[in-house]
Structure formats: structure tokens, C-alpha cells
DODORO-447950 format. One record per residue: residue in one letter; x, z, y of N, C-alpha, C, CB in turn. Coordinates in steps of 0.02 Angstrom, whole numbers, plus 32768, in hexadecimal, padded with zeros to 4 digits. Last residue first. Glycine has a CB too. Layout:
AXZYXZYXZYXZY/...
***
This chain:
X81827F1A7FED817C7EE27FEF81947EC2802481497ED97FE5/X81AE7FA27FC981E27F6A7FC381DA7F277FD381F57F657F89/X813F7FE67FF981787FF0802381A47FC8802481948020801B/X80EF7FD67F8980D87FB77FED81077FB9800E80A47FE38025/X813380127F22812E7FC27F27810C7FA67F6A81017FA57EE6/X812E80877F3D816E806F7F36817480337F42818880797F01/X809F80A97F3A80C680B37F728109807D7F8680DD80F87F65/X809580817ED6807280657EDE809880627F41802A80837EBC/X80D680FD7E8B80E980AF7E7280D7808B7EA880C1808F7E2E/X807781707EB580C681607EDB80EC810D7EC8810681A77EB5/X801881527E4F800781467EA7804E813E7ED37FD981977ECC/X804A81367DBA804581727DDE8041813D7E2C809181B47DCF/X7FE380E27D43801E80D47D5D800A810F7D9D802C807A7D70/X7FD780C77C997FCF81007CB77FFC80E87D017FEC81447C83/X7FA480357C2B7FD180597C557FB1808C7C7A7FF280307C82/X7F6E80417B877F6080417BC07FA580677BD97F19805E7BCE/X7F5680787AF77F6280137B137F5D80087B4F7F287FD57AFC/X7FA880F07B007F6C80DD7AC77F9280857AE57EF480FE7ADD/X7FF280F67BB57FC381267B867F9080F67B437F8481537BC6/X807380DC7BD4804D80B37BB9802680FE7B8F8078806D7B8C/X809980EB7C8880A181127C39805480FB7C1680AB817D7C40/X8113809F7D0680D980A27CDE80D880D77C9080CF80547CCD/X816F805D7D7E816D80987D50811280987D3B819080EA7D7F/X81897FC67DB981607FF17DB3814D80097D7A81387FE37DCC/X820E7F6C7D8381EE7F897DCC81C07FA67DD981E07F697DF2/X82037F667CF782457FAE7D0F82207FA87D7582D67F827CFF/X81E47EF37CCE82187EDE7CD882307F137CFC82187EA37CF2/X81527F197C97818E7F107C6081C67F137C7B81917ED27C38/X811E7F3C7D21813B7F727CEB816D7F5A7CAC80F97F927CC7/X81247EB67D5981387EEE7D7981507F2B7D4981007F027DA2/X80B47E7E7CF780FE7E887D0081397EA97D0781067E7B7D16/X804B7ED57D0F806F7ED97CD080B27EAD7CBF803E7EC97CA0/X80307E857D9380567ECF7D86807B7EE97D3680187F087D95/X800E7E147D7D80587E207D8F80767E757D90805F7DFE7DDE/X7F8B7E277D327FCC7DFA7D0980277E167D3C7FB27D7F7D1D/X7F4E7E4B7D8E7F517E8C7D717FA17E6C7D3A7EF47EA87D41/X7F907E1E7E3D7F767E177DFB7F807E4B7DD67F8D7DE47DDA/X7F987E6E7ED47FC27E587EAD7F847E417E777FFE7E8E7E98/X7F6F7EDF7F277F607E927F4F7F7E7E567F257F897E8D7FA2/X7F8A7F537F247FCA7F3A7F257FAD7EFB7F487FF47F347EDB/X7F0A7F867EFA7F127FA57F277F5E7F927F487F037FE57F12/X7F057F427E757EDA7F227EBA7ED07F4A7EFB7E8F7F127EA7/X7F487F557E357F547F117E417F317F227E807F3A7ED47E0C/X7F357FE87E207F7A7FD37E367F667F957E637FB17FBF7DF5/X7EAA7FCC7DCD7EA27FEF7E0E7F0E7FF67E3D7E7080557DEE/X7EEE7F767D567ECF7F5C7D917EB97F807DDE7E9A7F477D74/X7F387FF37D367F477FA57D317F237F9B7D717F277F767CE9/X7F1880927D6E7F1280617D327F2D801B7D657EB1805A7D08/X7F5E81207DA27F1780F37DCA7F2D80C87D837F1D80C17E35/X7F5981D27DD47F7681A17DB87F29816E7DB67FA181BA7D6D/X7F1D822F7E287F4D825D7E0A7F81820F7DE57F1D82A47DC4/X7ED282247EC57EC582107E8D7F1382177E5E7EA281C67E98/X7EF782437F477ECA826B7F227EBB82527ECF7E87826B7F4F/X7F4881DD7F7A7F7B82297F6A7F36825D7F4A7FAA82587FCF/X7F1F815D7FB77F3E81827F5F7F3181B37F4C7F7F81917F4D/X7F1681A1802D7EE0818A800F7EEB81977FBC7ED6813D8025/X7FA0818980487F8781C480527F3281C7802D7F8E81CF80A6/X7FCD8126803A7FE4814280097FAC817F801C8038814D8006/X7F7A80D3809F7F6D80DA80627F9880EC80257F5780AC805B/X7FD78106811B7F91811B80FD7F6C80F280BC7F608114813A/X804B80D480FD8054811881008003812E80F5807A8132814A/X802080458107804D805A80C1803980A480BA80AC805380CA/X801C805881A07FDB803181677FF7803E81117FD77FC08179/X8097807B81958064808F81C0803E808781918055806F8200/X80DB7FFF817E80F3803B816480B2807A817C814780488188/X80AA7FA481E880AB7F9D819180B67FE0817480EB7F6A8171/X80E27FEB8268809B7FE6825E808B7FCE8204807E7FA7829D/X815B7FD38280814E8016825B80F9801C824A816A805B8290/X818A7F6982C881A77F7C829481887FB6825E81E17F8D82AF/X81287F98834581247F4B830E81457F6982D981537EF88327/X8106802B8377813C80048377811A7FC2832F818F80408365/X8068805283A080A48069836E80BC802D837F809C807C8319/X7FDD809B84058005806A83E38044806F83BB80128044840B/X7F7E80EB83927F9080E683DD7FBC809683B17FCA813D8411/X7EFA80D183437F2980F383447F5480D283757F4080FE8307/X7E3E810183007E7280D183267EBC80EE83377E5280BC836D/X7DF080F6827E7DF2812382997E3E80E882BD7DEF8173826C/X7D6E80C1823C7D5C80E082777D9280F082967D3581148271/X7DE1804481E77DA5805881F67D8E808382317D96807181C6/X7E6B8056825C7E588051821D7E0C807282087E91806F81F9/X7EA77FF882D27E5F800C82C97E65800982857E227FE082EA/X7F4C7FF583047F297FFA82E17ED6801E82EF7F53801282BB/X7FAC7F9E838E7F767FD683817F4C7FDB83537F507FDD83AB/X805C7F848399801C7F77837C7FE17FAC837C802B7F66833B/X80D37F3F83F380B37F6F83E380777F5883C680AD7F988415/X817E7F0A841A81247EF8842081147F3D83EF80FF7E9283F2/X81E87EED84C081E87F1E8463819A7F00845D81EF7F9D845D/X82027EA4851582467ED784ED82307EE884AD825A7F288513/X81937E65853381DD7E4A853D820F7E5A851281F87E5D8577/X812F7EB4850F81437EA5855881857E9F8569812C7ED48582/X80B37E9984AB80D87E7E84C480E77EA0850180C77E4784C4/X801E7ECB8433803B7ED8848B80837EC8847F80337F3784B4/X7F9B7E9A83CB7FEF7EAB83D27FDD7EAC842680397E6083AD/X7F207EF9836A7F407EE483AE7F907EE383A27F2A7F1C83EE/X7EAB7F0A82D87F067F0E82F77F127EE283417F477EDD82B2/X7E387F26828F7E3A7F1282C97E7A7F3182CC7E047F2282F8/X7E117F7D821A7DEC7F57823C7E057F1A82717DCA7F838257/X7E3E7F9181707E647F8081B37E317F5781D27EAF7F5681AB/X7E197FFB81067E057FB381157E347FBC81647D9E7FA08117/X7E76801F806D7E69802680C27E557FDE80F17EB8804580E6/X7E2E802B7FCD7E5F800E7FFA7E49801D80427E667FC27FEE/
***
């Protein structure tokens, strides 16, 4: 997971802004609205080396239970492939579900 060091907000009436410190590395400021999506956009990117992740490596890169994700899959909101007694779940799921929250 991306540790998030340190977030600034800036205010100046009209719009606010945020400055991410994600671990070493810092990023200007970005519009409020777009800073989640941001923090979303780099840990898909983190994903994006690992080909498919299990139950619990989902739960705990979602911030969810390993009980609610196997929800999540019975009830069609996160695509899964039951390999043997185990879920298979692809990094884009994971995507799908930071985005909907």
C-alpha cells in the first residue's frame, strides 16, 4: 500500500488544493476534487506489477475485510476467478472498487 506522508490543504475562497507527500516523493498542488483519484491513480500503478492478488491481499489494499470482499464477489461487484478454493482477483477490480467508493 502507499504510505501517504503528509497532505496540505490551501484555500483561497474559490477553489482549494491539496499537496500530496507520498513517501519521498512530493507533488505540486492539485485541485481538492482530484487529489482521491490521484492517490487511487498511484496505487493502481503500484498494482500494475503484480499479474492478480488473493482475498486478503484485495482486503487490505481496499481497507475492507477479507469477509466483505467475498461478498463483493458473490454479489457481481468484484469480478473474481475461483481457482481450486481460492479467489483469483485481477488489480483492475481493485481499481474499480477505489473509484466507486
Amino acid at each position: 500500500m502507499v504510505h501517504v506522508t503528509n497532505i496540505n490543504t490551501v484555500s483561497n475562497g474559490k477553489s482549494s488544493s491539496v499537496k500530496l507527500c507520498l513517501g519521498s516523493v512530493d507533488y505540486d498542488l492539485t485541485p481538492l476534487k482530484n487529489a482521491t483519484s490521484r492517490i487511487v491513480d498511484l496505487r493502481i500503478n503500484k498494482s500494475e506489477s503484480r499479474r492478480e492478488m488473493s482475498v486478503p491481499e484485495f482486503a487490505k489494499e481496499a481497507g475492507v475485510t477479507r469477509q466483505a470482499v467475498i461478498k463483493m464477489i458473490a454479489t457481481g461487484r468484484v469480478q473474481a476467478d475461483k481457482v481450486g478454493e481460492r479467489y483469483i482477483i485481477a488489480p483492475e477490480e481493485l481499481a474499480k472498487y477505489l473509484l466507486e467508493r
